[in-house]
N, C-alpha and C positions, 0 to 999 in steps of 0.2 A: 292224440287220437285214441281212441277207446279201443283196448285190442278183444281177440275171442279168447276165453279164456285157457285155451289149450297154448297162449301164449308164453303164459307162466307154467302151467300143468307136465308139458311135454318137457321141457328141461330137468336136467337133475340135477336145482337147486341144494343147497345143503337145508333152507330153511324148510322142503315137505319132511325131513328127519325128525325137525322137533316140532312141528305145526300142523301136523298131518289132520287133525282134530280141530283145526279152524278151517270157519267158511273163507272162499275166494269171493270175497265181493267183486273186486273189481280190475284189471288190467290195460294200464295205460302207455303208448310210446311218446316217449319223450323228444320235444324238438331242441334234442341235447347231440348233434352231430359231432364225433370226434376220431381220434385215433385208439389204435388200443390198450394208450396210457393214461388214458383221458376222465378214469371212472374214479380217481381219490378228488379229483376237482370236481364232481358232480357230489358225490357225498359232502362233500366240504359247501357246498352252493347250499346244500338239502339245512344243511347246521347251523349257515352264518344269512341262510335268507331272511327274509321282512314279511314272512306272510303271519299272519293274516294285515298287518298294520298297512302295506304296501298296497294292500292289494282295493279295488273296488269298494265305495262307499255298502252297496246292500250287502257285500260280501262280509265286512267287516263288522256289520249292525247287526247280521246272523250269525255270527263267531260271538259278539258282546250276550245277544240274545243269548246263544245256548250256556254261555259260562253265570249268566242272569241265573238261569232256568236251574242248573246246574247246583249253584250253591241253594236256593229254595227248596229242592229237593232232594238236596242231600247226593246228588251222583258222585262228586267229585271229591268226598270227605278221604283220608288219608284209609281210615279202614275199608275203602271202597277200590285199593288201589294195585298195585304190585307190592308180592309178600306181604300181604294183607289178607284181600280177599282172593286171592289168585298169587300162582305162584310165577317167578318169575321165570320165562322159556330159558334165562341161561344155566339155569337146575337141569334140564334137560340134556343141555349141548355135550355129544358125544366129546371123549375124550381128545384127539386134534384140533377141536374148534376151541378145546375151554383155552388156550393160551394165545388163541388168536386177538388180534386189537380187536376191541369193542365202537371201535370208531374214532373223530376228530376230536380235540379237547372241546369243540362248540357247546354249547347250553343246548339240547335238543330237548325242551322241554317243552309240552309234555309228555315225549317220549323218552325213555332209557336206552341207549344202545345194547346187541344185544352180543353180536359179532361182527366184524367187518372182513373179505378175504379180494382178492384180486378185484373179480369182478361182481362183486353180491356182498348187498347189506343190508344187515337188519335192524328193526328199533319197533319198540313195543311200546303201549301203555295201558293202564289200565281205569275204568270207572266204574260206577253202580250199573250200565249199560252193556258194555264187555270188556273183554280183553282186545287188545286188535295189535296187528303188526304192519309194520311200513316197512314194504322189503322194495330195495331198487338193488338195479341189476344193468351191468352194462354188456350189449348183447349187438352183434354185427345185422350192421342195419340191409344186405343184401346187397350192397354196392359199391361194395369193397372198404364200407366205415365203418363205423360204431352209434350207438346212441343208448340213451338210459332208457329204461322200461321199470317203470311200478306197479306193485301188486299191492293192496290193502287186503289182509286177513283178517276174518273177526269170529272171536267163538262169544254170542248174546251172551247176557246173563240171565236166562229161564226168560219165560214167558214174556216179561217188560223189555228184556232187551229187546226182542225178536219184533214187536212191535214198533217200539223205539229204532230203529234201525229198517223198518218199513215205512217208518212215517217223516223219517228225513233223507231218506232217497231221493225225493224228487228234488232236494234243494241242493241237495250232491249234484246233481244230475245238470240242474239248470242251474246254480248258480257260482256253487264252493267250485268244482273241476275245470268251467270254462277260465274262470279267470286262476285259479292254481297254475293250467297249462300255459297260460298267456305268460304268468310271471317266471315260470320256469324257462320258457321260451325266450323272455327278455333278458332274464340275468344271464342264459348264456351267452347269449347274443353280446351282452355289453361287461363281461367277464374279462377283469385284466388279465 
């Protein structure tokens, strides 16, 4: 379910430290119920999941499309990328956090881990489009559990990003996040 954004905003994440300067697109609760040991299994879900392959036939022909679209125009070339054209947020990470794990050994690509602590973690990537951060967070669901909450950050790249990222909103909207949430919902559901 799509939260308001003071979902993320009002807490005091460690990622507004070094993120302060990216936009909050977006804030979602996750149908990830658990205890309050429960958030290295949700990280771990995030790194060994099957999305996009898993997930919905148009979901996955618009994941092929944009990486189509992507190599054509050049977004996703290597100098388009982290420590390339953008530097990478773990330059930033105050001193406590630089020795902290970066996450699970999983392949998160194409994100980079950036920090992982109890209950908050982060992963970035970058293209010709923006920069953006995947930050989940495990936060008490008001009923004496837990469950995840994610936040996507993103700072455009000038002008094309900002358009680029208004013109695939609506396919966020209606197509990538329904079935993201469904899949997230299902592998926890059937998580050994």
């Amino acid at each position: 379910m799509k939260l308001a954004n003071t979902a993320h905003t009002t807490h005091s994440w460690r990622i507004h430290e070094i993120a302060g300067d990216f936009d909050l697109e977006d804030v979602w609760a996750l149908e990830t119920p658990g205890g309050p040991d429960d958030f290295a299994k949700l990280v771990k879900q995030f790194s060994s999941g099957d999305f996009p392959n898993g997930a919905p036939l148009p979901v996955r022909a618009l994941w092929a499309l944009r990486w189509k679209l992507g190599g054509l125009f050049g977004l996703d070339k290597r100098t388009s990328g982290l420590d390339t054209r953008v530097g990478s947020l773990r330059a930033k990470l105050p001193g406590d956090l630089r020795d902290t794990p970066t996450g699970p050994d999983e392949d998160w690509s194409p994100f980079t881990p950036v920090y992982r602590l109890e209950d908050e973690f982060a992963a970035e990537m970058a293209n010709g489009t923006m920069h953006g951060v995947l930050h989940i967070a495990w936060v008490e669901d008001g009923r004496g559990g837990y469950r995840g909450q994610m936040a996507v950050l993103v700072k455009p790249n000038g002008l094309f990003g900002r358009v680029y990222m208004g013109f695939i909103k609506p396919f966020r909207y209606l197509i990538i996040y329904p079935a993201l949430m469904r899949m997230i919902a299902r592998e926890w559901r059937n998580r050994g």
